[in-house]
C-alpha positions in Angstrom: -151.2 8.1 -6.1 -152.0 12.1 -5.6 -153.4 13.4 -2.8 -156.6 15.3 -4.1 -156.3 18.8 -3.5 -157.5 20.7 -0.6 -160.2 23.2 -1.4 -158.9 27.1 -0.9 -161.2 28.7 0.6 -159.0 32.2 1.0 -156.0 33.3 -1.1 -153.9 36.2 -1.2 -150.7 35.5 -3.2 -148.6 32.6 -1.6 -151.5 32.9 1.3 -153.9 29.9 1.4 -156.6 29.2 4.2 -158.2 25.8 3.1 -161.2 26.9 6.0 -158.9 24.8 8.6 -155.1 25.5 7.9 -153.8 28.6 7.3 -150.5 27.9 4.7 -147.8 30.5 5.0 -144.6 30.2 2.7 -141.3 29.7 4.9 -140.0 32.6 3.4 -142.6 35.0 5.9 -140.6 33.2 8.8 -138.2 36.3 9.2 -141.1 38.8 9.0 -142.5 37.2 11.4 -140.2 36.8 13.5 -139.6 40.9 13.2 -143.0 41.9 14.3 -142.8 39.5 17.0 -139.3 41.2 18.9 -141.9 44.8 19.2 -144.1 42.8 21.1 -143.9 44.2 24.6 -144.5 40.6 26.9 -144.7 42.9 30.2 -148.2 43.5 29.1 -149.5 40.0 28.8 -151.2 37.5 31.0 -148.7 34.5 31.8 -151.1 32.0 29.5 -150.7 34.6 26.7 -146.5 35.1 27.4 -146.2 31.0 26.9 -148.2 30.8 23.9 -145.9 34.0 22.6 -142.8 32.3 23.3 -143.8 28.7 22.1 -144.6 31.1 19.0 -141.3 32.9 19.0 -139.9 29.5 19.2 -141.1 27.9 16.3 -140.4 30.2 14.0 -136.8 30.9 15.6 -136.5 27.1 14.8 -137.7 27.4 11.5 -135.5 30.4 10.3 -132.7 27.9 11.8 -133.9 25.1 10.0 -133.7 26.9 6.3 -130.1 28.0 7.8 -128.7 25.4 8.0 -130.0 24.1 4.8 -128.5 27.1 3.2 -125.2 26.4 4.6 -125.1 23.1 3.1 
């Protein structure tokens, strides 16, 4: 059984918002995780600085995650 397809509301090459989800290929992990080292924390409110690093985080895990299935 197939799960119908979402609708795409928004696409830009591997870019999809379905008007909920925003789908981002794996592969932007390292990008992301670029911009995110300029970001200058001393300038943000404390609920702002969690959310950044629970950010940071995930994709840090994620860019692990492809790692170590590389490496396998």
């Amino acid at each position: 059984m197939k799960k119908p397809q979402d609708k795409v509301v928004l696409q830009s090459d591997d870019l999809i918002y379905d008007g909920k989800n925003i789908v981002i290929p794996s592969y932007y992990a390292g990008v992301f995780y670029d911009y995110l080292t300029y970001v200058d924390q001393n300038k943000m409110n404390d609920a702002d600085k969690q959310d950044y690093f629970e950010f940071l985080k995930f994709i840090e895990d994620i860019l692990d995650y492809k790692q170590s299935k590389y490496n396998k």
